[in-house]
C-alpha positions as CSV (number, residue, x, y, z in Angstrom):
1,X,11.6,-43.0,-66.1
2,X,14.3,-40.3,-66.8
3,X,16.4,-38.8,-64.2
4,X,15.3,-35.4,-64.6
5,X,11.9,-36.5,-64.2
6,X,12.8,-38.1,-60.4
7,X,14.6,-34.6,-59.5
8,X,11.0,-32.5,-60.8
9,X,8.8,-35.0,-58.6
10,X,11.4,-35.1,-55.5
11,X,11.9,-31.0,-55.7
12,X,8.3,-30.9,-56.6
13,X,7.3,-32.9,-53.4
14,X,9.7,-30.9,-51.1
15,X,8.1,-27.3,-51.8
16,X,4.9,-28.9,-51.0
17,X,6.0,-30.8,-47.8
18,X,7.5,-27.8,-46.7
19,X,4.6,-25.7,-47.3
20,X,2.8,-27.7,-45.0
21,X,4.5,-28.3,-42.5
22,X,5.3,-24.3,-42.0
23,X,1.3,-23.9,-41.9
24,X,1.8,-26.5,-39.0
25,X,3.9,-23.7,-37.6
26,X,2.0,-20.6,-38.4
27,X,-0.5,-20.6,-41.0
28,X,0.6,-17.2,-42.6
29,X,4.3,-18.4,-43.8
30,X,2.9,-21.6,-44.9
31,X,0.2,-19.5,-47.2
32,X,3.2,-16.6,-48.5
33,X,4.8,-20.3,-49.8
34,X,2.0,-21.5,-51.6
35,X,0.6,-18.2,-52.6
36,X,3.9,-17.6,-54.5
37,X,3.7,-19.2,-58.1
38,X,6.3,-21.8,-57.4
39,X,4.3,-24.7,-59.0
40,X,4.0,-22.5,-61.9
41,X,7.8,-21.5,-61.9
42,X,8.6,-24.5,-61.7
43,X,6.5,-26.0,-64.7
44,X,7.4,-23.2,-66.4
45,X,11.6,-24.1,-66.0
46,X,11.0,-27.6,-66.6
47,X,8.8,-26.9,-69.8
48,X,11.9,-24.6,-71.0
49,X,14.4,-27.2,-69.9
50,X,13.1,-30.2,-71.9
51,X,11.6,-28.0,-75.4
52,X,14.0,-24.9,-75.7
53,X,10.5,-23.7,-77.2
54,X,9.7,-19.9,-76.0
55,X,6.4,-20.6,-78.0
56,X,5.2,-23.3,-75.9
57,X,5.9,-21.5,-72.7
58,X,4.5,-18.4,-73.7
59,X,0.9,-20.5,-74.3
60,X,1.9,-22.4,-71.2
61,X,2.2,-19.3,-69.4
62,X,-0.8,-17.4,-71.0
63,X,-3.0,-20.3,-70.2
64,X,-2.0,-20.2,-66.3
65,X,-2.6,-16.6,-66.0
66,X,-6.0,-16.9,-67.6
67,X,-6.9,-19.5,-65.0
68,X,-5.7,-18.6,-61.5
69,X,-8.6,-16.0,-61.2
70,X,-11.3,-19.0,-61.2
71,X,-9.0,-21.3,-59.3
72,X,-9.3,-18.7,-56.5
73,X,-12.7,-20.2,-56.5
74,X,-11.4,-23.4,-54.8
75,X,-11.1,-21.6,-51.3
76,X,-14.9,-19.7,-51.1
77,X,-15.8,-22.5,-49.4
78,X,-13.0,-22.3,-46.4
79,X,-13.6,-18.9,-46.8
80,X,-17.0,-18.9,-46.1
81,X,-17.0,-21.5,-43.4
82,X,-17.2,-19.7,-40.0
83,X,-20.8,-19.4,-41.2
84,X,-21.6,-22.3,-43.2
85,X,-19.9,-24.7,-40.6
86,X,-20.3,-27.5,-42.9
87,X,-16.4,-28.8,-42.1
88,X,-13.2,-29.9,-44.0
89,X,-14.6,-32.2,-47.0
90,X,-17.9,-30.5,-47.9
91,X,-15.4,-27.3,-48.1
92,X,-13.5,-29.6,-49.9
93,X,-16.0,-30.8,-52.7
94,X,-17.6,-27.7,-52.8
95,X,-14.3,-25.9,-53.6
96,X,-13.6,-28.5,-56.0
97,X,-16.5,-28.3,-57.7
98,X,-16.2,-24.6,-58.1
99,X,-12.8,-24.9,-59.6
100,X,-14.3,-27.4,-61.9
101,X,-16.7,-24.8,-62.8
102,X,-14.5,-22.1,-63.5
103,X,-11.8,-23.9,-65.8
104,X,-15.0,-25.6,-68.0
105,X,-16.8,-21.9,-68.0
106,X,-13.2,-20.7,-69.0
107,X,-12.3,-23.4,-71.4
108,X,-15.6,-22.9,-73.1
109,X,-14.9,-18.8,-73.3
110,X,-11.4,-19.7,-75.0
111,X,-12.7,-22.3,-77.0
């Protein structure tokens, strides 16, 4: 395991740490944290980092923004709750397999 590696997972796990616990503190600043494309950012960097290869992050990058409209998929469910009432992991399943849905559907249209 590479050191660089250690630093993506630990600065990896510390955006999401603190994404939750500021939606422990008021939902809306945890959301603006998670809304922003930081996963994505940060891919992105360490991609770049590691290849050098504008190439590969252009695909990289191409293939993200062709798949965040279906991934917005995942939270109909949530969404949709205050009438469905079915709770936190049929939302969960349901979302999921929504997102699945949407990235097969968009893999096949790319395909």
């Amino acid at each position: 395991m590479s050191g660089l590696f250690v630093v993506k997972v630990l600065i990896s796990a510390l955006v999401i740490a603190l994404a939750s616990e500021l939606a422990k503190r008021d939902s809306f600043w945890g959301a603006l944290l998670v809304a922003l494309p930081l996963t994505s950012i940060l891919a992105i960097s360490w991609l770049y980092a590691e290849t050098r290869d504008n190439t590969l992050v252009t695909r990289f990058a191409r293939d993200i923004f062709l798949l965040v409209p279906g991934s917005l998929l995942f939270f109909l469910p949530f969404l949709l709750e205050t009438k469905t009432r079915l709770g936190f992991l049929p939302n969960l399943f349901a979302g999921l397999v929504l997102l699945a849905l949407a990235v097969w559907g968009m893999r096949r249209v790319l395909a």
